[in-house]
N, C-alpha and C positions, 0 to 999 in steps of 0.2 A: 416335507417342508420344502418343497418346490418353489413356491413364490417368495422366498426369504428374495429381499433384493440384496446383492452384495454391495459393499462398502468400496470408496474409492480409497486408494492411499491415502488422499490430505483428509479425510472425513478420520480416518483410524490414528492421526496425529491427534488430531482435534481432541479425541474425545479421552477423556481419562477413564484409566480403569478403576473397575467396580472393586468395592471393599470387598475382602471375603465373607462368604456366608454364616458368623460366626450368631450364637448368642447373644453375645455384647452387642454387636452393630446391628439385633432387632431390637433388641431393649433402647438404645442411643436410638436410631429411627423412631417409634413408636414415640417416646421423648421430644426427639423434635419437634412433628408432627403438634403435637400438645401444644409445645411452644409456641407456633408458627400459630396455631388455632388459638391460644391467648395473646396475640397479638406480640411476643415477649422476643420474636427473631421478623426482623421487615428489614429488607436490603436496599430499601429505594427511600426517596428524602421524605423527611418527617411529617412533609404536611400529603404525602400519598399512606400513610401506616393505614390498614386497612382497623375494623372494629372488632376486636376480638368476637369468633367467633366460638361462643361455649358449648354450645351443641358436639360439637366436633370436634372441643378439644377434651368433653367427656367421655367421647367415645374414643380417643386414643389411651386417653385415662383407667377405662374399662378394659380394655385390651387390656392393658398393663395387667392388671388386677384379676383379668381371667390364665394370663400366664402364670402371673406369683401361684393362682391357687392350682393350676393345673403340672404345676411342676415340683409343688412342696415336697421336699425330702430328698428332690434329685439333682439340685443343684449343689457346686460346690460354695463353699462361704463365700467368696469373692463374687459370685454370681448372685447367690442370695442378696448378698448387700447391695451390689447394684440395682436389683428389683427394688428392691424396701426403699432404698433411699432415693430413687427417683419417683416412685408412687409418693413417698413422703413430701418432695419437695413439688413435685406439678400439684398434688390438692391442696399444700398449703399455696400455691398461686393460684390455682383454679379459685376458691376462697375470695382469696383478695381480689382478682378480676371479677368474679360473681359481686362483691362487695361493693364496687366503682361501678357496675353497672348500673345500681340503685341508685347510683349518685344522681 
């Protein structure tokens, strides 16, 4: 890793540090993502909110959904619940934005 370029002091002020690599903050991540791809998190004034895009927020959706199944049995209940209940509530929004799109 030779060509990593180093950081200046004010650049390593600047920047916050990263969450740890936990579980929960790829489940929360993945989550976002969804979000952000149903239009449901936009940080700039309302008349820039982009068009949900569904494609992409089902494919964060899937992720989801390929975690819950590839880890059944080995999460603890706290973990479980977080999967289930976030899978739960992005396709009940996935749903409704699929629904307003036919609008």
């Amino acid at each position: 890793m030779e060509d990593v370029e180093k950081s200046t002091p004010e650049q390593d002020e600047m920047q916050m540090p990263l969450p740890p690599a936990t579980f929960e903050f790829l489940v929360f991540s993945l989550g976002a993502q969804a979000e952000m791809s149903l239009g449901l998190m936009h940080f700039g004034p309302p008349e820039e909110k982009p068009k949900p895009d569904l494609e992409r927020a089902r494919h964060a959706i899937d992720l989801l959904a390929v975690i819950q199944e590839k880890t059944k049995g080995n999460l603890s209940m706290e973990e479980h619940r977080l999967v289930e209940n976030t899978l739960t509530e992005l396709r009940f929004r996935y749903v409704h934005a699929l629904e307003e799109s036919k609008k």
